[in-house]
matplotlib code that plots the C-alpha trace (Angstrom):
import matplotlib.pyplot as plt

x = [-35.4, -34.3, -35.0, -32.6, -32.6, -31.0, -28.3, -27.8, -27.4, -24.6, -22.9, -19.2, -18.1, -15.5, -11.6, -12.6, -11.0, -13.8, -12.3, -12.7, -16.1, -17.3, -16.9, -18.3, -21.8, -22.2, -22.0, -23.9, -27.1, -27.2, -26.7, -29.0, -31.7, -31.1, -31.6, -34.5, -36.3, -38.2, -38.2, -34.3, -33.7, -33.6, -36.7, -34.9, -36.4, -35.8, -36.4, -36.1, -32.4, -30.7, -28.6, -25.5, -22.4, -19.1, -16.7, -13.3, -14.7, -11.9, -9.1, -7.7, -10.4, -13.5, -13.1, -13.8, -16.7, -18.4, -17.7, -19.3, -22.2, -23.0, -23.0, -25.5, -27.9, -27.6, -27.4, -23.8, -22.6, -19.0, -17.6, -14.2, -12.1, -11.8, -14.9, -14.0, -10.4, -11.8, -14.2, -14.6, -16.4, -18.8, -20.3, -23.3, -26.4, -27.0, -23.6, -22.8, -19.4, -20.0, -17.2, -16.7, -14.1, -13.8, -13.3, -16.0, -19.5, -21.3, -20.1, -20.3, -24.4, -25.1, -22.6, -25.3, -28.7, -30.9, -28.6, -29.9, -26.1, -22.6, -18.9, -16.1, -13.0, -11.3, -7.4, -4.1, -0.5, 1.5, 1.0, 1.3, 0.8, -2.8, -3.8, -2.9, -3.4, -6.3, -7.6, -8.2, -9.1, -10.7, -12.0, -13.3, -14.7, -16.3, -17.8, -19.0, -21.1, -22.4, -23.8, -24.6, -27.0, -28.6, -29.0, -31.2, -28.3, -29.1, -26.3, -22.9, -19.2, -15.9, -12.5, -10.0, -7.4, -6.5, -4.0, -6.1, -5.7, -6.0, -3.0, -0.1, 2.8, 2.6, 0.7, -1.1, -1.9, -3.4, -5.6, -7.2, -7.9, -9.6, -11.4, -13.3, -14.7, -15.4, -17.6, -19.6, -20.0, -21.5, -23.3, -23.6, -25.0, -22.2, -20.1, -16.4, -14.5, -10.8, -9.4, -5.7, -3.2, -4.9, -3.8, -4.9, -4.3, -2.5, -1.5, 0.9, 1.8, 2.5, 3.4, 6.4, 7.6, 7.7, 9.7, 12.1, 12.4, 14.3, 17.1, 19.7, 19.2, 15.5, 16.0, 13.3, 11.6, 13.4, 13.9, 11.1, 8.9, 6.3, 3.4, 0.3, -2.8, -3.2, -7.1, -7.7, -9.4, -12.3, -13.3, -13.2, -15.8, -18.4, -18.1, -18.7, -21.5, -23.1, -23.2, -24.6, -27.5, -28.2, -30.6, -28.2, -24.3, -21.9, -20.5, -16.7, -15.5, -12.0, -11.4, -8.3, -7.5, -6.9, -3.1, -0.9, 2.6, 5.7, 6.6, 10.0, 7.4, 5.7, 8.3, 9.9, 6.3, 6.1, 9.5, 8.7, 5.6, 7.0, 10.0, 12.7, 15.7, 16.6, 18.2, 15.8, 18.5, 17.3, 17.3, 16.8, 14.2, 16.4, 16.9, 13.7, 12.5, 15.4, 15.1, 10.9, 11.8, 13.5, 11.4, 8.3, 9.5, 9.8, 7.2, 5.1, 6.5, 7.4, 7.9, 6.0, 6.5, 3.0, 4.0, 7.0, 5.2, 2.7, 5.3, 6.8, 2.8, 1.2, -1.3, -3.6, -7.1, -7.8, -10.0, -12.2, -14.3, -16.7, -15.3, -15.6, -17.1, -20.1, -20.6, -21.1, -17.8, -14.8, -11.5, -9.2, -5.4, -2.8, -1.2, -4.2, -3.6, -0.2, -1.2, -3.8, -1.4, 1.2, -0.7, -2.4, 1.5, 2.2, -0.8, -0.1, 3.3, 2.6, -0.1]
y = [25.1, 24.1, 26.4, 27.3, 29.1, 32.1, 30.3, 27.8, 30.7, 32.8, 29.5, 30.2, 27.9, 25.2, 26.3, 30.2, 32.6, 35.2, 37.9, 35.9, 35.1, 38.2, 39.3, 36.0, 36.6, 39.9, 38.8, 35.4, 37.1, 39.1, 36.3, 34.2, 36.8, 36.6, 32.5, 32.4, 34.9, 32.9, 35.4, 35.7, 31.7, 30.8, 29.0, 26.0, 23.2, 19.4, 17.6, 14.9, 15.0, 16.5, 19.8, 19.1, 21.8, 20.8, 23.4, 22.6, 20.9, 22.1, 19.8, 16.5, 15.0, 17.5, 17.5, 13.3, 14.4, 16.0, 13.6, 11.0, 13.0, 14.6, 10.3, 9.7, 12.1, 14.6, 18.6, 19.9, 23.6, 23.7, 26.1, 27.3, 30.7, 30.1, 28.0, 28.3, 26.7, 23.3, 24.1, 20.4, 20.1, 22.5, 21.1, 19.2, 21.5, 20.4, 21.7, 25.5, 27.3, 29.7, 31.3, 30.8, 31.8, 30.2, 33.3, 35.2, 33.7, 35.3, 33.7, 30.2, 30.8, 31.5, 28.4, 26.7, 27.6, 25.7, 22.4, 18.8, 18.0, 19.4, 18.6, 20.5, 19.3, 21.9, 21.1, 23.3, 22.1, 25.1, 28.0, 31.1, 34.8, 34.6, 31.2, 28.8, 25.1, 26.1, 28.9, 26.7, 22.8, 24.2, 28.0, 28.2, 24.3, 25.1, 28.3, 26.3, 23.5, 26.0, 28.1, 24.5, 23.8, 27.3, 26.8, 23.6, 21.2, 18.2, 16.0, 17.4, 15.4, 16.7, 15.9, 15.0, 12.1, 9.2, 9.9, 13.1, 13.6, 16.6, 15.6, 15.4, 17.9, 18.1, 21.6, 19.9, 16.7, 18.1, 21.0, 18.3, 16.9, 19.7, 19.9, 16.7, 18.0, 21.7, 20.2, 17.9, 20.3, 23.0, 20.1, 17.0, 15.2, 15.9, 12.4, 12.8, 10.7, 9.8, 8.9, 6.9, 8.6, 9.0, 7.6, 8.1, 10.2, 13.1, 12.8, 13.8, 9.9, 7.5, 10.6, 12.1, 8.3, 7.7, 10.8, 10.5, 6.7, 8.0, 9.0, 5.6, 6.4, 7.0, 8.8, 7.0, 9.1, 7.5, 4.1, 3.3, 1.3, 3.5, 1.9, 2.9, 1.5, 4.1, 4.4, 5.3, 8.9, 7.7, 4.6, 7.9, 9.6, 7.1, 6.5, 10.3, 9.9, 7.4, 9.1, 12.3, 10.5, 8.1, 9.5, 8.7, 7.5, 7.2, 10.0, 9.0, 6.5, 5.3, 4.6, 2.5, 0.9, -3.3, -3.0, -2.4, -2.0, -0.4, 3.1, 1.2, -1.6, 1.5, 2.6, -0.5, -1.4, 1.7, 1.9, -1.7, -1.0, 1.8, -0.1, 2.0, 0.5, 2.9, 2.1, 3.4, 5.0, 5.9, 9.6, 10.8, 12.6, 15.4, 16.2, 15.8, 18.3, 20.8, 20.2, 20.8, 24.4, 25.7, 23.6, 25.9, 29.0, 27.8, 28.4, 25.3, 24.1, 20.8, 19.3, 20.8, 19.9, 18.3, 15.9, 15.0, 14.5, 12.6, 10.1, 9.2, 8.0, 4.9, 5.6, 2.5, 2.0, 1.1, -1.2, 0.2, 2.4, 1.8, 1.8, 1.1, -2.4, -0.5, 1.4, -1.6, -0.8, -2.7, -0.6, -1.0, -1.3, 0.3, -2.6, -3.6, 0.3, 0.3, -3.4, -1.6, 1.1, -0.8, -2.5, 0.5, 2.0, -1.6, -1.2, 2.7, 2.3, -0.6, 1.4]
z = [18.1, 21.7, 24.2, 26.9, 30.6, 31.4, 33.6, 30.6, 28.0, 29.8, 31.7, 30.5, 27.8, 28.9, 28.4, 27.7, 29.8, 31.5, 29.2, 26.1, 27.5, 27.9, 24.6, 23.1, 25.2, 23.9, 20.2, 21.2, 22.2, 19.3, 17.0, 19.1, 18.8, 15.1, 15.3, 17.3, 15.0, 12.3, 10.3, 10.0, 9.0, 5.6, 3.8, 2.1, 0.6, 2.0, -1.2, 0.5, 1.7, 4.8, 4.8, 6.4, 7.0, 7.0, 8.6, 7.2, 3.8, 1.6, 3.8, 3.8, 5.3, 4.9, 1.3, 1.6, 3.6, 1.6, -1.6, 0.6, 1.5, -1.8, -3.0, -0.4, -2.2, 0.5, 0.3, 1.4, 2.3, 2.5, 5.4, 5.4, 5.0, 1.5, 0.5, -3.2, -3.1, -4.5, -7.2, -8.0, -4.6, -5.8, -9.4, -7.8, -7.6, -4.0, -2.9, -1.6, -1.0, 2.6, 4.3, 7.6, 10.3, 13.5, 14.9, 13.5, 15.4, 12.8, 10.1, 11.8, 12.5, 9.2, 7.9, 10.5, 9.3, 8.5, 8.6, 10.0, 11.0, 11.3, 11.2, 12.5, 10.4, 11.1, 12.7, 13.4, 13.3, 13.5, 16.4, 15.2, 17.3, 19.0, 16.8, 18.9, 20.2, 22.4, 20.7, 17.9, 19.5, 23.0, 22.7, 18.8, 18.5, 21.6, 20.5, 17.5, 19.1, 21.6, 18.0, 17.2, 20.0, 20.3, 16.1, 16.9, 14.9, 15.8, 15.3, 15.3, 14.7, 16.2, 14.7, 17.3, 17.3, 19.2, 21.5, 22.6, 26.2, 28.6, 31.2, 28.5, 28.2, 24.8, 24.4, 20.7, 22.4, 25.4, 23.7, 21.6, 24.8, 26.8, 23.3, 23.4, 26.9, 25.7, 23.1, 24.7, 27.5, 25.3, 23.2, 25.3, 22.0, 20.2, 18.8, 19.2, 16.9, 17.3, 13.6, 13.7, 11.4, 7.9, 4.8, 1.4, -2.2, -1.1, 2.4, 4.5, 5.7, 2.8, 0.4, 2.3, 3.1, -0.1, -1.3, 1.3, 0.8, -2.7, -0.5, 0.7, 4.1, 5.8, 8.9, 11.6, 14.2, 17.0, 16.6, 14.9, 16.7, 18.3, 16.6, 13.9, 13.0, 10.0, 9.0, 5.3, 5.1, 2.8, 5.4, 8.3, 5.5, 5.4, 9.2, 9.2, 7.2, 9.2, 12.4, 10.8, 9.2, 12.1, 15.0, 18.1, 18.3, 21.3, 22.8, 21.5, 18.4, 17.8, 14.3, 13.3, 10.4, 9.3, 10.0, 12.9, 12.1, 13.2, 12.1, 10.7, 9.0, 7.4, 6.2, 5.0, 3.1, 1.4, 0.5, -1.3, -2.8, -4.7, -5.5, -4.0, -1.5, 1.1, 4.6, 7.6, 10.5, 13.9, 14.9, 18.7, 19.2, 20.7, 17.4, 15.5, 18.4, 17.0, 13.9, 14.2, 16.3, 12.9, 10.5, 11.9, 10.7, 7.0, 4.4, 4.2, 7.5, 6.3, 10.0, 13.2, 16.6, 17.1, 14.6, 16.5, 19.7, 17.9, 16.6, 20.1, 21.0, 19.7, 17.5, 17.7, 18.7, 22.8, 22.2, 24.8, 22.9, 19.5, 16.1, 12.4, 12.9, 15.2, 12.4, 10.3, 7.9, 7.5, 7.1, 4.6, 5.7, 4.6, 3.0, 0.9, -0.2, -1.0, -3.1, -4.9, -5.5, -7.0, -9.2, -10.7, -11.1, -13.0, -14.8, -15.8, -16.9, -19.4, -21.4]

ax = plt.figure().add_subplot(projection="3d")
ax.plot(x, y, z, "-o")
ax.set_aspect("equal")
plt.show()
């Protein structure tokens, strides 16, 4: 359990406001008292594998997460508001359903317990009342590496995205940002991986191309060329994997997939893999913007204005930082995945 100083303990956490902080030290030390106690920490048996938490585990990514993990032979506890959404996750005897809120520390220590590692999957799209951008990205991911460190975790992975950076406009792009440095402020271990656009059964990228592709006309964000280098969600998994299990890791990875294409090329390849013909049309982004401020007030919101900001910024790896290949893993592209896909379609429909 790592011991801390006074000054340490009530230093204000990066991207909390003093009232917000306030409040938080008050519940901390109580929880913290709770940590620290031996007596109050759970007795669970190693058997040989490591515990590891995965805040979010139910989502896109999270759920792969935990797949991977539970593979590797490890013990999983799946965190999240409503653990027991994805019963499927949960028929391996070394995996455990735990809610946990962001915004209820409590919850988050006891998700935390006991674990060797921890990953916060955890992601908002849509603001709504008090849950915003930075409440979400900055102040609560934050709040959960600080319960992190104080809960003697000792490795810890935060979601963010490339294209993350604290000086944009764009109120999405820039919390995720100022979350990178919240985190490794409160946990200066922590790894901070940047995934490209994800891609893989069920997504929100290659699914809703290819059921608007049915349409003649494929309306482009813009003219389609901002650029992607999409990363499949299960190579992003294992890369996961990796870093929890390994002793040490950078402080930041950038994981992009084989391909780099044009949004229009994306579109065109899908379109062909699934054997439709549709005519891709360029649409200002004045409009998408519009279109995004009425979109958010449907059920389901099926467009959000952080996805429109999102698609007017290449998405492709810098080159400056580690990735897959550092991890020793070699990503599958997209194309290879819409191959693979089509063939098993063939395949299908001549049984």
């Amino acid at each position: 359990m790592n011991n801390f100083a006074e000054k340490e303990l009530f230093a204000p956490l990066p991207g909390l406001t003093h009232a917000r902080h306030a409040f938080d030290r008050l519940v901390f030390v109580k929880l913290l008292n709770r940590a620290l106690n031996p007596k109050c920490r759970e007795d669970t048996p190693m058997h040989g594998s490591k515990l590891f938490t995965i805040f979010g585990g139910t989502g896109f990514l999270g759920s792969r997460v935990v797949r991977h993990l539970l593979t590797a032979g490890h013990r999983v506890r799946v965190a999240a508001r409503h653990p027991g959404s994805q019963p499927a996750l949960l028929q391996s005897d070394r995996a455990e359903a735990v809610r946990a809120d962001l915004f209820e520390p409590e919850t988050l220590l006891a998700a935390l317990n006991g674990a060797d590692g921890a990953v916060n999957a955890t992601s908002l799209y849509i603001e709504k009342g008090s849950l915003t951008y930075h409440a979400v990205h900055v102040e609560a991911a934050a709040r959960l590496a600080s319960l992190a460190n104080w809960a003697g975790v000792l490795r810890f992975v935060q979601l963010s995205g490339i294209g993350s950076n604290p000086d944009t406009e764009n109120s999405y792009v820039r919390a995720r940002g100022h979350g990178e440095t919240a985190v490794q402020s409160a946990l200066p271990e922590a790894t901070i991986i940047r995934p490209a656009v994800m891609f893989g059964d069920g997504d929100a990228l290659l699914g809703t191309i290819r059921a608007v592709a049915r349409s003649p006309a494929y309306p482009l964000f813009g003219a389609g060329d901002v650029r992607l280098q999409p990363a499949w969600a299960q190579d992003v998994a294992r890369a996961i994997g990796k870093l929890l299990e390994a002793d040490t890791g950078a402080p930041c990875y950038e994981l992009a997939g084989a391909d780099t294409l044009t949004y229009r090329e994306l579109v065109e390849t899908v379109a062909r893999a699934s054997g439709l013909r549709t005519l891709p049309v360029p649409v200002p982004f004045v409009i998408w913007k519009c279109l995004a401020n009425i979109a958010e007030r449907l059920s389901g919101a099926p467009l959000t204005r952080a996805q429109v900001a999102l698609m007017q910024i290449d998405n492709v790896a810098s080159g400056a930082l580690p990735g897959f290949a550092d991890l020793g893993i070699t990503p599958k592209g997209v194309t290879d995945y819409l191959h693979e896909w089509q063939e098993s379609s063939i395949a299908t429909s001549e049984r």
